[in-house]
C-alpha positions as a Markdown table, in Angstrom:
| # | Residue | x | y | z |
|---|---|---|---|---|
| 1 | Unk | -10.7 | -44.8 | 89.5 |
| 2 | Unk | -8.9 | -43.0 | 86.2 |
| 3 | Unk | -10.3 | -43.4 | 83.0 |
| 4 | Unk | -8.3 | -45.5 | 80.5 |
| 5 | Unk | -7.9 | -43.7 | 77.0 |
| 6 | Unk | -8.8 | -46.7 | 74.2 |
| 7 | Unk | -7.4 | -45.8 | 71.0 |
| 8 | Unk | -5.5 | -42.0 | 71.7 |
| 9 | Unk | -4.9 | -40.7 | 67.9 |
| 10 | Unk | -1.5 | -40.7 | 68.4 |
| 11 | Unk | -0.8 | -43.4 | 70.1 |
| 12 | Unk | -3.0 | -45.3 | 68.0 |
| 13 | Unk | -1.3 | -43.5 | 64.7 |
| 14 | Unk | 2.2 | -44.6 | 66.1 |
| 15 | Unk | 1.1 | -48.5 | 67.1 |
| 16 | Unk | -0.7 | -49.0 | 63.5 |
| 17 | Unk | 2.4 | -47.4 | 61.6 |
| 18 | Unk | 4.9 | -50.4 | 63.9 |
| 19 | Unk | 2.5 | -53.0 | 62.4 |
| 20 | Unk | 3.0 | -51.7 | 58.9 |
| 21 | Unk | 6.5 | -51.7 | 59.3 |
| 22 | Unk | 6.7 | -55.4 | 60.6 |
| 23 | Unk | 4.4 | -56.7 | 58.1 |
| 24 | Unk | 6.4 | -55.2 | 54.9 |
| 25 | Unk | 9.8 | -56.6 | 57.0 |
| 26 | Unk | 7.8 | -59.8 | 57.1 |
| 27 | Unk | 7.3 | -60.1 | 53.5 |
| 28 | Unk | 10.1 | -58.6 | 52.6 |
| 29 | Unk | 12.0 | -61.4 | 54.2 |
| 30 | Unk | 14.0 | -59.1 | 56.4 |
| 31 | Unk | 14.9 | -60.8 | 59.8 |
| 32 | Unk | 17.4 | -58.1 | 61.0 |
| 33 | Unk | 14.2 | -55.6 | 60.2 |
| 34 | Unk | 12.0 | -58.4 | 62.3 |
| 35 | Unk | 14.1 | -59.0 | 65.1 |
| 36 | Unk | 13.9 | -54.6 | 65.8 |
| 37 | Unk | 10.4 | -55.3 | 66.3 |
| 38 | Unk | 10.9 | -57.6 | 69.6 |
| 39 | Unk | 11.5 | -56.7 | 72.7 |
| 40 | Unk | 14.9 | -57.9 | 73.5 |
| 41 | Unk | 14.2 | -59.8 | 76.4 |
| 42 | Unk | 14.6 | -63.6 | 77.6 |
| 43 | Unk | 10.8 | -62.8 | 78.3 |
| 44 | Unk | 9.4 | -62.2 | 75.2 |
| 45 | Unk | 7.3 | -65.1 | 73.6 |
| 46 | Unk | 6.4 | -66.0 | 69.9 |
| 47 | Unk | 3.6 | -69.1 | 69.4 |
| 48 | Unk | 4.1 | -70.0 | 65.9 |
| 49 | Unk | 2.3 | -72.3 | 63.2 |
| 50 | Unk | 5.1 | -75.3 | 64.3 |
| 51 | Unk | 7.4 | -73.7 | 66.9 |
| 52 | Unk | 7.2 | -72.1 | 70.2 |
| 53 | Unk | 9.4 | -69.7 | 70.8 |
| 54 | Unk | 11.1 | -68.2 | 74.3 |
| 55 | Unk | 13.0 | -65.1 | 74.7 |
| 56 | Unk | 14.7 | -62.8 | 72.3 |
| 57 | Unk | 17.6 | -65.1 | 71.4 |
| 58 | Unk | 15.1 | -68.0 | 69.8 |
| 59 | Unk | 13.0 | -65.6 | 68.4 |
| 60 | Unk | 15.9 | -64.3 | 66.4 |
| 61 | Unk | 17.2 | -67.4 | 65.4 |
| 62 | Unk | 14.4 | -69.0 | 64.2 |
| 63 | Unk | 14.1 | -65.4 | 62.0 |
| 64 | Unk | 17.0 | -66.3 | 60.8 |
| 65 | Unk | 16.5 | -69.6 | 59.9 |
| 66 | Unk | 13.1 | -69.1 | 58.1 |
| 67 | Unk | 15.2 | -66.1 | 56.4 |
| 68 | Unk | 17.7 | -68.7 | 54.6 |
| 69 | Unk | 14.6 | -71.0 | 53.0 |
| 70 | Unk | 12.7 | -68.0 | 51.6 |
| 71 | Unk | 11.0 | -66.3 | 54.2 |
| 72 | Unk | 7.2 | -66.6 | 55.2 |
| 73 | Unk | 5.0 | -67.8 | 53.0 |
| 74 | Unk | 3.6 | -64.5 | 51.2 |
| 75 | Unk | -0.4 | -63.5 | 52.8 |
| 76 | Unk | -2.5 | -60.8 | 52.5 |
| 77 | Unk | -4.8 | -59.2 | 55.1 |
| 78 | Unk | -8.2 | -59.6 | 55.4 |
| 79 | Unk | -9.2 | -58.1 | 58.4 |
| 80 | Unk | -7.3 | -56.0 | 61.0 |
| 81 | Unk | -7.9 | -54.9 | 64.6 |
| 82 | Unk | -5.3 | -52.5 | 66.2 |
| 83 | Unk | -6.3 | -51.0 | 69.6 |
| 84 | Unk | -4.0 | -48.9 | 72.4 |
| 85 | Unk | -4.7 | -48.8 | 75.8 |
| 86 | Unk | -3.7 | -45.5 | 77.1 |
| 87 | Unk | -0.7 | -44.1 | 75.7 |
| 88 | Unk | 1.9 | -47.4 | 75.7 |
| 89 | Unk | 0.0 | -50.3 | 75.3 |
| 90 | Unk | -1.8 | -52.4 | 72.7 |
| 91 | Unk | -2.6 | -55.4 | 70.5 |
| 92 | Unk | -2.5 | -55.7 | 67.0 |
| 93 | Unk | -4.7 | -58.5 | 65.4 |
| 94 | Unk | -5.3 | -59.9 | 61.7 |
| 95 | Unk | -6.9 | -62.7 | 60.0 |
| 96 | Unk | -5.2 | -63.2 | 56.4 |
| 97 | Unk | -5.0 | -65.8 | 53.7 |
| 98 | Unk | -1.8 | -67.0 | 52.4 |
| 99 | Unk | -1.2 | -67.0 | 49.2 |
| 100 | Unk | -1.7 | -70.9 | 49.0 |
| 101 | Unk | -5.6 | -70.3 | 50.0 |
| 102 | Unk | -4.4 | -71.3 | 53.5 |
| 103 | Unk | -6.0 | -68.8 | 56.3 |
| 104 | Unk | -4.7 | -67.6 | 59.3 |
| 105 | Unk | -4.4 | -65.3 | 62.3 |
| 106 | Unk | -1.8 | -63.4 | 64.1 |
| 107 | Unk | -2.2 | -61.8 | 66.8 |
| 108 | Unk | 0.5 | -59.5 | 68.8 |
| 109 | Unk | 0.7 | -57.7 | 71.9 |
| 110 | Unk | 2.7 | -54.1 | 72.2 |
| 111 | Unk | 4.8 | -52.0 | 74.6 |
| 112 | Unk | 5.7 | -48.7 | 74.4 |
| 113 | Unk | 9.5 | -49.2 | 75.0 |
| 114 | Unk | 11.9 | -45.9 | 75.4 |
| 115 | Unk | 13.4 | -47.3 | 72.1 |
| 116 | Unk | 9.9 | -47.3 | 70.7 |
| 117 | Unk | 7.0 | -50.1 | 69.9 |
| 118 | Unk | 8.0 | -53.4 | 70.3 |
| 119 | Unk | 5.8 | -56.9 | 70.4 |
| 120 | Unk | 6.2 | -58.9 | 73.9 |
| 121 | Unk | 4.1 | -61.9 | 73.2 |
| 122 | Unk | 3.1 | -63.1 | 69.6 |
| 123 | Unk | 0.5 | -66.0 | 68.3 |
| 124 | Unk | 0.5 | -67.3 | 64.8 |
| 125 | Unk | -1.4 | -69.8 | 63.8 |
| 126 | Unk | -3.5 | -71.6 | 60.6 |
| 127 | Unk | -7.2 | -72.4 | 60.6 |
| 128 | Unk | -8.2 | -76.0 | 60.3 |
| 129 | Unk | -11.4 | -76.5 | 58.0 |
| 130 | Unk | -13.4 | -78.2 | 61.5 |
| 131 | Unk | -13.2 | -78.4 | 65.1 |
């Protein structure tokens, strides 16, 4: 059985610099920026705070929707996790705090794509104060 590399420099450099790039799209209110980001695919998935979301095409136009009443609500990171499984693979994982005190989490998983990083599956979602 081959060894799996956790967290190659470059890769790892390559995945965290993708995350940076979606984040500051993401408050930036930039869906065009956003939508790069997905893998355009009918089988790419986004769980959000109120929507699920199938496939490229409803991931887009919900972008562009949220784009046209302001854009998500402003957050800031509290804690992230990036990690890369060999070379092409890896998850990207944050708990933040909107700006309204409200926390959250996202988490996203990552494929090395010949057109570069791009998210396949995506969870978003608040904290409630109890079980």
């Amino acid at each position: 059985m081959t060894s799996l590399e956790i967290n190659n420099p470059e890769a790892l450099q390559e995945l965290e610099e993708a995350f940076e790039g979606y984040e500051r799209a993401l408050l930036a209110n930039e869906p065009a920026e956003l939508d790069a980001y997905f893998w355009r695919s009918e089988l790419v998935l986004r769980y959000g705070v109120a929507e699920n979301l199938y496939g490229y095409d409803e991931i887009s136009a919900y972008r562009q929707r949220r784009a046209q009443q302001g854009g998500a609500p402003q957050r800031d990171i509290v804690r992230k996790v990036i990690t890369t499984f060999g070379r092409d693979f890896g998850t990207a994982n944050i708990d933040y705090v909107r700006r309204n005190g409200r926390k959250g989490r996202q988490s996203q998983t990552w494929v090395r794509m010949p057109d570069g990083w791009r998210i396949v599956a995506a969870h978003v979602s608040l904290l409630q104060d109890s079980d």
